[in-house]
Structures are given as structure tokens and as C-alpha cells.
C-alpha positions as CSV (number, residue, x, y, z in Angstrom):
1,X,14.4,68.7,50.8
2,X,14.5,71.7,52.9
3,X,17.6,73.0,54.0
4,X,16.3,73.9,57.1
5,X,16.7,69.9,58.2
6,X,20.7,70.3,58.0
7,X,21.3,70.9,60.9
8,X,19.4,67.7,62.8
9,X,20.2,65.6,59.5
10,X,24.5,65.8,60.2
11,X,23.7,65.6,64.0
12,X,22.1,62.2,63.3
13,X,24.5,61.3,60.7
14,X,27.3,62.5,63.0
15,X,25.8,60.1,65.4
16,X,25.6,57.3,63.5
17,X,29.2,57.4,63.0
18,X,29.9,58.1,66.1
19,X,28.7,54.3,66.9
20,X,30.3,52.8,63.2
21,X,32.8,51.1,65.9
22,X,30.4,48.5,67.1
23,X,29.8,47.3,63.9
24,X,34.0,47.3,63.0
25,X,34.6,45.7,66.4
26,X,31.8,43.1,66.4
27,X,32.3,42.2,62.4
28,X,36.1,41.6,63.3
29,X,35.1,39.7,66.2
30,X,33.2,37.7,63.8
31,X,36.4,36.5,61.7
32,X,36.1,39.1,59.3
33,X,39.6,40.9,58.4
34,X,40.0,44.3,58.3
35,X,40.9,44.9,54.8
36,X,37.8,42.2,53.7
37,X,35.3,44.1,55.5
38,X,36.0,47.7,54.1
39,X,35.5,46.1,51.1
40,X,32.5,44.0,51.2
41,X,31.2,47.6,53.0
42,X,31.9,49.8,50.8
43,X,31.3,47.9,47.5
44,X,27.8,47.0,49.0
45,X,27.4,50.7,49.1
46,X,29.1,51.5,45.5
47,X,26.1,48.9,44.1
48,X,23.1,50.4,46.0
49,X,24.7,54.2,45.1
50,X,25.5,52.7,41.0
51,X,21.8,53.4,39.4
52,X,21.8,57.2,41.1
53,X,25.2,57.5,39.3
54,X,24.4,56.0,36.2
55,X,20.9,57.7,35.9
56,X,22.7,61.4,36.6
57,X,25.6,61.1,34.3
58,X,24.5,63.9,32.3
59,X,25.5,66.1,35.1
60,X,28.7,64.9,36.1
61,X,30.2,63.8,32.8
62,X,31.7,67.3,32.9
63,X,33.6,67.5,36.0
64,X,35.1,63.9,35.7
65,X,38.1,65.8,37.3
66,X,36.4,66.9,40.0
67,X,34.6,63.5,40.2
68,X,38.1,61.8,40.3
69,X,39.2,63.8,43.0
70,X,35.9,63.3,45.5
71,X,36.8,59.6,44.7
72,X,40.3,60.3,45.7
73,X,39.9,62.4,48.6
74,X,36.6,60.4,49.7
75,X,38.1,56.7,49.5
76,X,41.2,57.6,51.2
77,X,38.9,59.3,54.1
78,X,36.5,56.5,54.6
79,X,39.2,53.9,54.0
80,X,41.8,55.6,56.7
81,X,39.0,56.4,59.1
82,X,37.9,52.6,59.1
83,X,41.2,51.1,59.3
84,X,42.2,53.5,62.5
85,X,39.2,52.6,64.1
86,X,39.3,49.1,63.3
87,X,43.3,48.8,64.4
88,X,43.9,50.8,66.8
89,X,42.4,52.8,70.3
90,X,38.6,54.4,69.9
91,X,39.3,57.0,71.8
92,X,43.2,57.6,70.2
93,X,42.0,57.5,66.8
94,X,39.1,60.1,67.8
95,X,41.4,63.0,68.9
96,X,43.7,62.5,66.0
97,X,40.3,62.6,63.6
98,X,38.8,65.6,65.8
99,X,41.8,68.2,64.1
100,X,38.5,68.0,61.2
101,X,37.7,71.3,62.4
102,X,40.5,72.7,62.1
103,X,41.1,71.7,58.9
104,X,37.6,72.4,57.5
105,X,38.2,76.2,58.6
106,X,41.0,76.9,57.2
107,X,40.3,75.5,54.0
108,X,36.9,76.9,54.2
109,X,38.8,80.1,54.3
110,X,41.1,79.9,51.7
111,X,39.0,78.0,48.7
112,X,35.7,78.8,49.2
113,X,36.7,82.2,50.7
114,X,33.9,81.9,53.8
115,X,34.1,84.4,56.4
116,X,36.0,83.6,60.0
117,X,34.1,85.4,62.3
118,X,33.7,85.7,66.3
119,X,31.6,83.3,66.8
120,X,33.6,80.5,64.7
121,X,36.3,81.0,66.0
122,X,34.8,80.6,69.8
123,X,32.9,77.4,68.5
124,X,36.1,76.0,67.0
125,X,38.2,76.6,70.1
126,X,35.1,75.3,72.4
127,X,35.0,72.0,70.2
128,X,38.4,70.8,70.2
129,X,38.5,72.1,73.5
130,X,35.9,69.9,74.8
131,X,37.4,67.0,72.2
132,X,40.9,67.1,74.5
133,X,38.9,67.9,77.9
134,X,36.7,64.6,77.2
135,X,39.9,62.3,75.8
136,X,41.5,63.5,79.0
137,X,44.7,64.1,76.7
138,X,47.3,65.4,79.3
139,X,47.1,62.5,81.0
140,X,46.7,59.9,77.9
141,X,49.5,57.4,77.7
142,X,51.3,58.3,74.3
143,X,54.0,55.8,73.3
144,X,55.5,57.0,70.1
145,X,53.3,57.8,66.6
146,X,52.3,54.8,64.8
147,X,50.7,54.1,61.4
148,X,47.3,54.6,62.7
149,X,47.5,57.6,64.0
150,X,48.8,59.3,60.3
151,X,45.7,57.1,59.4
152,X,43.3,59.1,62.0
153,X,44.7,62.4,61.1
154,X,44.7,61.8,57.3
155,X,41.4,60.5,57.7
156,X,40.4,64.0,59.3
157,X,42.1,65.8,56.8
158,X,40.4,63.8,54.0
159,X,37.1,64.5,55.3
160,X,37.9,67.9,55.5
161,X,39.3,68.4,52.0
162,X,36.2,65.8,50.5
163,X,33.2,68.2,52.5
164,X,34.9,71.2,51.0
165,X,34.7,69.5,47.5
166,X,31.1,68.6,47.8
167,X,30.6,71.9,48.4
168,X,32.6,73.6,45.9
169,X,30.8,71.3,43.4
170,X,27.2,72.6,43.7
171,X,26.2,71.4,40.1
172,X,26.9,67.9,40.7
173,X,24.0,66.0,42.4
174,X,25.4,64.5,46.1
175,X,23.9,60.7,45.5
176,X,26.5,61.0,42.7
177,X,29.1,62.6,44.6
178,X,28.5,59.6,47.4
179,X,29.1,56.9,45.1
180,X,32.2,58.3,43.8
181,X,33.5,58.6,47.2
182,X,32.3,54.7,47.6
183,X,33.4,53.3,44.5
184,X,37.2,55.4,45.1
185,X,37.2,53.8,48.6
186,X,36.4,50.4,46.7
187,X,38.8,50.7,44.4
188,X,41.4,51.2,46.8
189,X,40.9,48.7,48.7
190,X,40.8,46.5,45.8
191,X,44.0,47.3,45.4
192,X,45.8,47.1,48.3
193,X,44.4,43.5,48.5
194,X,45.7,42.4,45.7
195,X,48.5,43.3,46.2
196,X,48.7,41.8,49.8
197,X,50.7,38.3,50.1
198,X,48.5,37.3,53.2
199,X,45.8,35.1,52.4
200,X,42.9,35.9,55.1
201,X,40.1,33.1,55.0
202,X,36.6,34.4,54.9
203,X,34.1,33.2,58.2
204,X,31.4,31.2,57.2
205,X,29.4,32.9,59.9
206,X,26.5,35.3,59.6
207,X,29.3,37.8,58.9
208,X,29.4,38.1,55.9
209,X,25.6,39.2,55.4
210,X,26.4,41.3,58.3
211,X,29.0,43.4,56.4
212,X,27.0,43.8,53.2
213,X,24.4,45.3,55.3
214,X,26.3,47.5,57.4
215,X,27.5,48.7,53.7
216,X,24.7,49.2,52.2
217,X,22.6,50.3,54.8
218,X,24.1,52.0,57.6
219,X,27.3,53.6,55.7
220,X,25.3,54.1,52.7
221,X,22.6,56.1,54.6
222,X,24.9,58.1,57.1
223,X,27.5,59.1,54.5
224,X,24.4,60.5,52.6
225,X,23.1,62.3,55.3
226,X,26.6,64.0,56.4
227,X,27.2,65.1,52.6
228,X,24.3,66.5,52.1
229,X,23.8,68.5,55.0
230,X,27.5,70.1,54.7
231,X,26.8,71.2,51.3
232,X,24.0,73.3,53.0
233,X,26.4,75.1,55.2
234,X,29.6,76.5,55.7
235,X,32.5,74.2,55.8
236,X,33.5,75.7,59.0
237,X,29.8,75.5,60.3
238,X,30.0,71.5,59.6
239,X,32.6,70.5,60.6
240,X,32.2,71.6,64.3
241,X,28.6,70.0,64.2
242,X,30.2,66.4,62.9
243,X,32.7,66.6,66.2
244,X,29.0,65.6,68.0
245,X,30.4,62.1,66.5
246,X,32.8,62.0,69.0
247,X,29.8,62.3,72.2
248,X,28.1,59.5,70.4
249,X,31.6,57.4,70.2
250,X,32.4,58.2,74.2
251,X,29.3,58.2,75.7
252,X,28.4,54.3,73.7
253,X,32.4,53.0,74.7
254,X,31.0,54.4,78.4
255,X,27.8,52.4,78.6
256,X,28.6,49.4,76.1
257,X,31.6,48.5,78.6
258,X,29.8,49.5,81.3
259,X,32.3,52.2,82.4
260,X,31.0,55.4,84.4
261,X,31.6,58.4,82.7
262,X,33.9,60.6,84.5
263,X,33.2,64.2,85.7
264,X,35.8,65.6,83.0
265,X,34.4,63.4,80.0
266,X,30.8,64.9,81.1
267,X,32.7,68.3,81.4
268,X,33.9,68.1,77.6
269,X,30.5,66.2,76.1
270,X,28.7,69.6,77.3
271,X,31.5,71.5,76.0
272,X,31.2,70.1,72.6
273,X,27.2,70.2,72.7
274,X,27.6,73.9,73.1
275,X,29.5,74.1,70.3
276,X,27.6,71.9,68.0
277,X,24.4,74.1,69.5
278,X,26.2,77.1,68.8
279,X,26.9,77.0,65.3
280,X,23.5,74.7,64.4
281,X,21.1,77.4,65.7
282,X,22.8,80.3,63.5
283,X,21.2,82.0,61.2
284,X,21.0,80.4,57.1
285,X,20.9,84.1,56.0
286,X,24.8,84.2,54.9
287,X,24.2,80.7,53.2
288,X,21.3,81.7,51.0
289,X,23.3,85.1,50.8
290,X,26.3,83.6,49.3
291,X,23.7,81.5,47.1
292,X,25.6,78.1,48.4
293,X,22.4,76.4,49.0
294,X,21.4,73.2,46.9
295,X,19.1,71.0,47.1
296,X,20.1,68.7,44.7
297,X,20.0,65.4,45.2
């Protein structure tokens, strides 16, 4: 792959996420529990992503530690992000999520030492900027943290920490880098269900099918795409592309419930646009500079 495609390969992905909800809110719809459908998901993915991980084991077998901790900091992203979205507000959850950029900078930064300049920092401030301008946040109704929103930030925070990871880890080939960050989120799931004392019946609905598929197709395929676009670019350079999930998330809760968008969410969709434009159209000369490019797959 060329690393030139990067740029419109996270703006997809970022869009496909961006619309994950419809499939969370229709599947639940469907009778399917939260907890049972971030499994059958996710472990649909962990068996499509298996061979890729099995076949490059020479190149991982080395870094289990870092393996262990793209499973850690993966599963606990996806798992968090999934659950907030499935439990609680769309648009709530978003804003908590959309500190990503934030995060991604800083620790950008500090671990892999990339440079903050001018223009970062504008598109950084433009992003969440236009994230609070569209979410409409000083006049949001706010009654008291919850458990979901520590889920939406840790899930932001978790992203953040798992892209820089991906990154940091050059040597280690991103279909097996996905399918740790599957097979962590599967595991933890696993876990928490079994250790659950409700008993949740499955539908005997299409469901079921439904789930596997939205596993191992559309997760499967936009995790891929997001991971290995950001470890093309700087984590700070990703991170404010990905917040073009948010636009997708807005603008499909606007038309699905047939809402009209308001002048301020159309105000903060261009702001975030700019930003994502911004930072997509730069230049790749400090990536290749820095010798950060891969294109292993």
C-alpha cells in the first residue's frame, strides 16, 4: 500500500465508525444484550483476524509485551467505546470520546517525541472547538457523571494510548496488531460475563447472524483501516482526522430521526472539516523524515 492513501483511508474508516451506532442500536433492538453482542462482534473478528496472526508469529513472538499491552489498551478501547454508545446518549458519549485529540498529542509528544507545531496546535483547538460548537455543550443538560461517561472518556483515552502503540511498534505487522486488540477485547468480555449473575437469553431472530457479521465485516474492516492509516502519520495528525467520526455520528442521528440540523451543528461540522482538511493535506515530508512510515501489513 501506498502511504499516500492515509489520509482518505482513516476519513473512511473514521466514517464508518461514526455510523457503528445503527448497528449497536438496531442489534439491541433485536434482543441482543449489550455484553452478548460485543462479544459475538468482536470474537467474529478475533476468528477472521486468527490466520494473519498465526501466519506472522515470527514477527511478534518478540514483543509479546508489547503485544499484551495493544490487547490491553485495544480491548478496553473498543469494549468501553461500545458499551458508552450502546448505554448511554450518542451525542454525550461523543464529546466525552472527542478529548482523543487531546490525548493523542500529548502523548505523541512525550513517547514518540513528535513535534507540536503552529499548525497542530490551531487544528487541535479548531477540532474540539467545533466537537463542543456542534454538541451545543453550554447548553447540554448535564445531570451528575455516570459510569458511562468514565466509559466514553477511557474509551478516548484508550484509543489514544493503543494508536500511539501501533505506532511505536513499527516491526510488528498491523493485521497482527488488530487481532490482538480483538482477541484482548474478547477476552474481556469473556470475562466479565462470566462473572455476571444475570442470565440474558439469546433472540432467535436474524440477530444473531447480524452481529457475527457486523464483527467480522464491518468492525473487522474499519478497525483495519483506522490502524493502519495512524501508523502512517503523526499521532497528533490522526487523531484530529478520526474526530471526522463525530460529523458522520451527528449528521446520520440528524437525518435517520429525521431532525434538521441546526445552524450551530452546521457551524461546528465545517469547523471540524477544516480541521480534519488541515492536517490531511500536510505535507508526509516529516513522516518519511522521521523514517515512521511502514507499510507493513
Amino acid at each position: 500500500m501506498n502511504s499516500r492513501l492515509a489520509v482518505p483511508v482513516l476519513l473512511i474508516s473514521s466514517i464508518g465508525w461514526g455510523l457503528t451506532w445503527l448497528a449497536l442500536k438496531g442489534l439491541n433492538e433485536m434482543g441482543l444484550d449489550s455484553m452478548q453482542l460485543i462479544f459475538i462482534a468482536f470474537a467474529s473478528g478475533s476468528l477472521v483476524l486468527l490466520p494473519w496472526l498465526v501466519k506472522q508469529v515470527a514477527f511478534w513472538k518478540n514483543n509479546l509485551g508489547f503485544m499484551l499491552l495493544i490487547a490491553l489498551c485495544g480491548g478496553f478501547a473498543n469494549v468501553a467505546f461500545q458499551s458508552a454508545i450502546y448505554h448511554g446518549d450518542v451525542v454525550r458519549v461523543m464529546i466525552l470520546f472527542y478529548m482523543l485529540p487531546v490525548w493523542s498529542v500529548l502523548g505523541g509528544r512525550i513517547i514518540l517525541k513528535e513535534k507540536i507545531d503552529a499548525i497542530r496546535i490551531t487544528a487541535v483547538l479548531l477540532c474540539l472547538s467545533g466537537a463542543y460548537v456542534i454538541l451545543d455543550v453550554w447548553n447540554a443538560s448535564w445531570h451528575g457523571i455516570t459510569w458511562v461517561d468514565f466509559l466514553a472518556i477511557g474509551s478516548g483515552l484508550g484509543l489514544a494510548t493503543t494508536n500511539i502503540l501501533f505506532r511505536f511498534t513499527q516491526d510488528i505487522p498491523v493485521m497482527s496488531k488488530v487481532s490482538a486488540t480483538f482477541i484482548g477485547c474478547t477476552v474481556m468480555i469473556a470475562v466479565a460475563l462470566s462473572l455476571s449473575t444475570e442470565s440474558v437469553a439469546l433472540p432467535d431472530n436474524s440477530a444473531l447472524p447480524l452481529a457475527v457479521l457486523y464483527g467480522a465485516v464491518w468492525l473487522t474492516l474499519v478497525t483495519l483501516g483506522t490502524q493502519w492509516a495512524v501508523t502512517q502519520m503523526e499521532a497528533g495528525r490522526s487523531a484530529v482526522i478520526i474526530v471526522m467520526e463525530l460529523v458522520a455520528a451527528v449528521v446520520s442521528l440528524a437525518l435517520i430521526t429525521n431532525v434538521e440540523l441546526k445552524a450551530y451543528e452546521i457551524i461546528g461540522g465545517l469547523m471540524v472539516i477544516s480541521a480534519a482538511v488541515m492536517e490531511g493535506s500536510r505535507s508526509e515530508s516529516a513522516e518519511l523524515e522521521n523514517g515512521l512510515v511502514t507499510d507493513k501489513i
